[in-house]
C-alpha positions as CSV (number, residue, x, y, z in Angstrom):
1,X,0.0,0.0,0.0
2,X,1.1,3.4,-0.9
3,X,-0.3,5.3,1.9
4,X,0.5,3.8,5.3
5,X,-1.4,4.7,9.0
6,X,2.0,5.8,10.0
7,X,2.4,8.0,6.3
8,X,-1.0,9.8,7.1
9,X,0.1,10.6,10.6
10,X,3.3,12.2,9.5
11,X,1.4,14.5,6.9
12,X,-1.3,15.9,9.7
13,X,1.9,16.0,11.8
14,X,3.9,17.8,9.6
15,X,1.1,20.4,8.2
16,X,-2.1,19.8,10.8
17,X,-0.6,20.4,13.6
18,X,-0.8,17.1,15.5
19,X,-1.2,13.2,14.6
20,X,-5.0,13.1,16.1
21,X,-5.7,16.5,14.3
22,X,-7.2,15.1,10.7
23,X,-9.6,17.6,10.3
24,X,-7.5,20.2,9.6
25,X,-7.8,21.8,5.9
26,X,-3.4,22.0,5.9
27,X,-3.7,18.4,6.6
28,X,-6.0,17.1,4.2
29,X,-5.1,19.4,1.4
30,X,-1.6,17.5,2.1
31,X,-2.9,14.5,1.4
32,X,-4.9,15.2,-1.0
33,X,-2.0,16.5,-2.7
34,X,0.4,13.4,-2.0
35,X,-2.2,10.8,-3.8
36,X,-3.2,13.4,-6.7
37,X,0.8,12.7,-7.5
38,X,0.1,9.1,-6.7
39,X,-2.6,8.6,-9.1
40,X,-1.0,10.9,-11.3
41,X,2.3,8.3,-11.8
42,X,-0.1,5.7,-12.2
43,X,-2.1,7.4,-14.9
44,X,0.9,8.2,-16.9
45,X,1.9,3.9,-17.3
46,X,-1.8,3.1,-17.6
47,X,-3.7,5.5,-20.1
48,X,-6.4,3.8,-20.6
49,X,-7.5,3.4,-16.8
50,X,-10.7,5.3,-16.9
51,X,-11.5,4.4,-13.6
52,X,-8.4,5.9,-11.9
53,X,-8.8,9.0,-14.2
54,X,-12.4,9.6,-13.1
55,X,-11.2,9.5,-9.2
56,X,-8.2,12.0,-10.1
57,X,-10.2,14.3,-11.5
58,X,-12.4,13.9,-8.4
59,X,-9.7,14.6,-6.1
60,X,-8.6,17.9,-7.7
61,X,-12.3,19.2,-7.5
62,X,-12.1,18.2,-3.4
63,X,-8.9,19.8,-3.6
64,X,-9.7,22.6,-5.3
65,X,-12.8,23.1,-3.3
66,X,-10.6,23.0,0.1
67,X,-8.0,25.2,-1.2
68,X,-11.4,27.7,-1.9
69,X,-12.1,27.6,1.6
70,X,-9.1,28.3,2.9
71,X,-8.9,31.1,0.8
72,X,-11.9,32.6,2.0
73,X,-11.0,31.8,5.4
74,X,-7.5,32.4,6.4
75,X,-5.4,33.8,3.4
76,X,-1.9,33.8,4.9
77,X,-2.6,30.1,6.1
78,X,-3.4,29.6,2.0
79,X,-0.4,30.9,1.1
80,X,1.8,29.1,3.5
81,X,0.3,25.6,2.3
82,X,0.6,26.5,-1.4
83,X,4.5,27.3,-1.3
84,X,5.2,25.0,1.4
85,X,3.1,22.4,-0.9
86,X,4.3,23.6,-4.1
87,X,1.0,24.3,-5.8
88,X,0.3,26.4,-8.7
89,X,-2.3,28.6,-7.6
């Protein structure tokens, strides 16, 4: 498996805050990130995976939608997660 208990932890660690904090928009913009490039690898050995394709495109509109609110929200905790993410914005 590509995505562990103990790789989730580290990601809502490293950008959440805490381990038990997986709420936070940092944290699951993170991982939202990490398997966008995850499915995005996959996608580029398997082109015809419509399947996989269909949930990627999901992912970035989640994403995308998260990214919104934290916009609206906060806009110096927006910025922080974009470069620290490296995110086109």
């Amino acid at each position: 498996m590509y995505l562990t208990s103990e790789k989730k932890k580290e990601f809502f660690k490293e950008h959440g805050g805490s381990e038990t904090n997986t709420g936070s928009t940092e944290g699951q913009i993170a991982l939202f990130t990490h398997r966008i490039a995850h499915l995005t690898e996959h996608l580029k050995n398997n082109r015809k995976d419509y399947n996989t394709q269909k949930a990627l495109i999901a992912l970035v509109g989640k994403r995308r939608s998260l990214l919104n609110y934290l916009i609206h929200k906060d806009i110096v905790r927006y910025r922080e997660i974009i470069k620290k993410l490296g995110l086109r914005k």
